[in-house]
N, C-alpha and C positions, 0 to 999 in steps of 0.2 A: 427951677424954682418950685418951693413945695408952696400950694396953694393952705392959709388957713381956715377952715369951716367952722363955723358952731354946732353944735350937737344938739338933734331940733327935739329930742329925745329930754333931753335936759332940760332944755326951756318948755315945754308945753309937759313937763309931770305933773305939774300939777294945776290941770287945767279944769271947768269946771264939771266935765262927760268923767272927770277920774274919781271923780268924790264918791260915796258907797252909799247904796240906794237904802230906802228906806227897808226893804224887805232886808237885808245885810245889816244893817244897824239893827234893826227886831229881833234877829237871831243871835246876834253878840250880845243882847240884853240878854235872850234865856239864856243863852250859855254864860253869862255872867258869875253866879254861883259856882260853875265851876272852874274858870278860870282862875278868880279867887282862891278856894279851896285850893288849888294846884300850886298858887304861890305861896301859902304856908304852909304845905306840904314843903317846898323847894327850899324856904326859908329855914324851916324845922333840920333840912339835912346839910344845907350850907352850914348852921354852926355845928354841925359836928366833922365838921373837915379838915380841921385844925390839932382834933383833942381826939381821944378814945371817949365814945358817946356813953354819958353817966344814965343810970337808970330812966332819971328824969328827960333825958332827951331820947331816949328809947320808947319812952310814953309817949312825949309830945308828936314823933314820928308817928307812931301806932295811931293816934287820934288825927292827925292830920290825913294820914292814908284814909281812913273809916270817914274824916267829910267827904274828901276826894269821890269815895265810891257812895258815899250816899248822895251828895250831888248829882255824879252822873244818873245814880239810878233815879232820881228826881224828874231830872233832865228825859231820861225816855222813855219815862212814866207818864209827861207830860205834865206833872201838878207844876214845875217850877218849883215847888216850895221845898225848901231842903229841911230835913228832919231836926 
């Protein structure tokens, strides 16, 4: 006879030692900007995945990539503030 167990894995995920310390949530703030950026970047190239990308979403790309890297360079610049 097979014995059944619970998966203690399971029940204790999300216990309170799992929650993410405040030095982790500080750093998700500064990289905030970029993360962002990175979504309308992703957004920008999701609709054209569908269609042959018209001039206008060739831009929209171009400027998305250009937050992207100006975030990051924000980000390890240290100002945080993106251009």
């Amino acid at each position: 006879m097979d014995h059944i167990v619970t998966v203690q894995d399971a029940v204790t995920a999300f216990a309170d030692f799992m929650e993410p310390t405040n030095a982790e949530l500080d750093a998700i703030e500064q990289e905030m900007p970029v993360i962002l950026a990175g979504v309308d970047l992703l957004d920008a190239q999701i609709i054209t995945l569908d269609r042959i990308p018209t001039e206008l979403d060739s831009r929209r790309i171009r400027r998305a990539a250009r937050r992207v890297l100006a975030a990051r360079r924000a980000l390890a610049n240290g100002s945080g503030e993106v251009a």
